[in-house]
N, C-alpha and C positions, 0 to 999 in steps of 0.2 A: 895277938892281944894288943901289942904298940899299933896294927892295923887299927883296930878298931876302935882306937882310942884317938886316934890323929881320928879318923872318919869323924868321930860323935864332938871332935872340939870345934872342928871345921866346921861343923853345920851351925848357925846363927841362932841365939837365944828367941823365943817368940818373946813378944813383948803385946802390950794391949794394941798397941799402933800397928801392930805387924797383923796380930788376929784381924783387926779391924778393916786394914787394905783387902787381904786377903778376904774376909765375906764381899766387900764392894765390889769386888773384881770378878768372882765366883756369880753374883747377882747379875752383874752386867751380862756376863757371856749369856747368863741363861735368859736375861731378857730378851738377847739380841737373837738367841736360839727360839724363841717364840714368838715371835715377831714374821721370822723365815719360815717357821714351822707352818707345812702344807701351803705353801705358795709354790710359784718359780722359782723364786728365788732361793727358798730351799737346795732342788740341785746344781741353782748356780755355783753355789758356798760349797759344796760340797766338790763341785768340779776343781772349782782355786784349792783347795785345799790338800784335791790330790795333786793337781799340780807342785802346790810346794814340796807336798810329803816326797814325789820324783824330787825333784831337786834336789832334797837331804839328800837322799838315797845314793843320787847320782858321786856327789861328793863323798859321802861315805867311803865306797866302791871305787871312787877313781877313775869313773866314767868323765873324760873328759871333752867329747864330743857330747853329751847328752848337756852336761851341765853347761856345755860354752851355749850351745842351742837356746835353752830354756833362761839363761844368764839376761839375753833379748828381751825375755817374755815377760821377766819377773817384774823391770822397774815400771814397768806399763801397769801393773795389776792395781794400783792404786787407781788413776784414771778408770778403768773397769769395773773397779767395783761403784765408782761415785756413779759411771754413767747408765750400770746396770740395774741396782738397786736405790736409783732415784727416789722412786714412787715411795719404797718402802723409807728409806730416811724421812725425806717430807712426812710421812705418816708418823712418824717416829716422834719428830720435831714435835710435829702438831697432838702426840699425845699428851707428852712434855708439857705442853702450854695450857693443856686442858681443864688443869686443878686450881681451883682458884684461892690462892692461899691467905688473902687479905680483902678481899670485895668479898662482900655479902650474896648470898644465893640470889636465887632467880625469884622472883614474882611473878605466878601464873595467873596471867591477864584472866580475866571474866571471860572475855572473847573465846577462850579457849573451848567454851562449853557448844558455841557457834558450828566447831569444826567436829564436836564430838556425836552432834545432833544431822548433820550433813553426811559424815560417815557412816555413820546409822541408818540411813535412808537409802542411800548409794548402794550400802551393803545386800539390804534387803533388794533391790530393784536391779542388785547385778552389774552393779555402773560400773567399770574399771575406775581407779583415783590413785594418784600419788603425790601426797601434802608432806612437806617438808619445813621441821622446824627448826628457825634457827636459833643456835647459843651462843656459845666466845665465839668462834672461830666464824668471819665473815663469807656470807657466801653472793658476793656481788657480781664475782667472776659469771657465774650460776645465771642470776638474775637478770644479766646482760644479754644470756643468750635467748630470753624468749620475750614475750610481750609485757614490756612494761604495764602494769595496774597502778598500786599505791593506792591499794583503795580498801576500808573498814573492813574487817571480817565480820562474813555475815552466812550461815547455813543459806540461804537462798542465793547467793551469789556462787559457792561452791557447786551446788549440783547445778545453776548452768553451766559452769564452766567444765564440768563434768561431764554435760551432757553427751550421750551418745550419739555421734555426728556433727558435734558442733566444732567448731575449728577453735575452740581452745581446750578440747578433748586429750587429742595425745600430749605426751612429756608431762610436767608435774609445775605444780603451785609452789612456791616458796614463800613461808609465812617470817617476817620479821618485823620483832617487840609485838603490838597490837595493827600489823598491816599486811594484807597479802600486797607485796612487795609486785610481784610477776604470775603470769601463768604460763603454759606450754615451753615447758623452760628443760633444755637438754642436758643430761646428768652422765657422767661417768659409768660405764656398767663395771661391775667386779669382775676382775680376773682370778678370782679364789675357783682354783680345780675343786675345793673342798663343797664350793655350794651344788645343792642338787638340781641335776642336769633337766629338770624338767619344772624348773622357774624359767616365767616368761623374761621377759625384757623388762617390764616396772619395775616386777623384785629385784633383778639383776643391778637396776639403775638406784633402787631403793639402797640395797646392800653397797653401790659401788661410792653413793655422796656420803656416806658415814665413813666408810675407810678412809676419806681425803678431810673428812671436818670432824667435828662433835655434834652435831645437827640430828636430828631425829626424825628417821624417816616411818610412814603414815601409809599403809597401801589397802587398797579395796580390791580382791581378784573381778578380774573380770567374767570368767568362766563358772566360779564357785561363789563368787559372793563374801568370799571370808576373810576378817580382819588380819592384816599382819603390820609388825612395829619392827625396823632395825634400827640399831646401834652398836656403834664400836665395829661394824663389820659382822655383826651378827645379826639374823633376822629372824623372829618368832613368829610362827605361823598360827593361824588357828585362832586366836582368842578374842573372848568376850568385850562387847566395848568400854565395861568396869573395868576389866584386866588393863585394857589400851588405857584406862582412864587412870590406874593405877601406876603405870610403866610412865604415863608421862611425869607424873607426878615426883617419881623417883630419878629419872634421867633431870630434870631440871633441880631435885633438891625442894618442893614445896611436900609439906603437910597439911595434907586437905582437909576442910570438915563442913560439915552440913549435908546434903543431897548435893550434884553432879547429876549432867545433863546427862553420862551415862547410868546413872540410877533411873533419872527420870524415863529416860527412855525405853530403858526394860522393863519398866513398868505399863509401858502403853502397850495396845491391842498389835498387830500386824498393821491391821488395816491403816492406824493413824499415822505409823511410822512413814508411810511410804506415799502421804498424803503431802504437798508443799506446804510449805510455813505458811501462816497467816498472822501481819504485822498488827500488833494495836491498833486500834485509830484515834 
């Protein structure tokens, strides 16, 4: 009984500041646990971890050759993990940065109906495309590596550059505020074990520039013709160009209203879709 009673005095009163540390801290691990979840980096964490749990063990036990060994190994684990889970920290950082907690949302350009009407046609005609839009997070790095444009967005400038055989065909367009900035422009592919193994190289490259930014990626297959949208490291296959018309709408934060170039578009024949633009005169 005096056991138990020394036991229950010695344990520390919770206090609201104590509950409070204690959720922050609880959230963290499990951010940091989903973040790793289904990567590499997953069994990396898991490998350091048995390694520490040896360690306890070791000293536990009184293994003193195991513990002088791993003694070595231990103060290194910091440098190891900074240089192993790089990518994932960056990604971290950069989701961090992603909420914009005093600027006002995003205004989606007019232009935007440009790229909705170009992918509509690509789609139909089987064009491979991968149009990439930018938000906070700068993608200049990006930009740099293919053919500088700066030039208006416009549906008939898209599907040439789309065209099939034309030399600014492969890699992808990178759209910033109201200007295709670049085209043929080389993107990170994802190393998610999780995505499925029978996405080509665009989707790959699609899925890979959102794990490194906030950016929205835009793809047309080229085998099937069918729309897909990622973000955040996730890629939706399959949908309609309303649905794509709707996703962007929600990734940048606008409330749309009136008719949408993907309205207008499902509302046209086949035939028109897949016919080139013809500009006012």
């Amino acid at each position: 009984m005096l056991l138990l009673r020394s036991i229950v005095s010695s344990v520390p009163k919770l206090s609201l500041t104590s509950i409070v540390d204690i959720v922050v801290v609880a959230f963290v691990i499990y951010q940091l646990l989903m973040i790793v979840r289904g990567t590499r980096a997953g069994h990396i964490l898991i490998g350091i971890l048995t390694m520490v749990a040896v360690y306890a063990l070791s000293v536990w036990m009184g293994l003193e050759a195991l513990r002088s060994v791993l003694s070595y190994i231990v103060p290194y684990t910091a440098i190891a993990v900074i240089v192993l889970f790089q990518s994932e920290i960056r990604r971290t950082l950069a989701r961090i940065g992603r909420k914009r907690w005093f600027a006002r949302g995003f205004k989606r350009p007019e232009s935007m109906d440009e790229i909705l009407l170009a992918l509509g046609r690509l789609s139909h005609r089987k064009a491979g495309a991968l149009v990439v839009l930018e938000r906070d997070i700068g993608l200049r790095t990006f930009v740099e590596s293919g053919v500088r444009l700066d030039a208006e967005i416009s549906a008939d400038l898209l599907m040439a550059i789309f065209e099939p055989g034309g030399a600014l065909h492969d890699g992808s367009v990178i759209v910033q505020k109201d200007r295709i900035s670049a085209a043929a422009c080389f993107l990170p592919l994802t190393t998610n074990p999780a995505v499925p193994l029978n996405l080509g190289t665009r989707h790959r490259a699609a899925i890979g520039i959102t794990e490194e930014s906030d950016c929205l990626s835009l793809v047309v297959s080229e085998e099937t013709g069918d729309l897909s949208i990622a973000a955040h490291g996730e890629i939706h296959r399959g949908v309609s160009l309303a649905e794509l018309d709707e996703r962007i709408n929600a990734h940048f934060g606008v409330t749309r209203q009136g008719t949408s170039a993907a309205g207008e578009l499902a509302e046209m024949p086949s035939e028109a879709r897949s016919k080139p633009m013809e500009k006012a005169g």
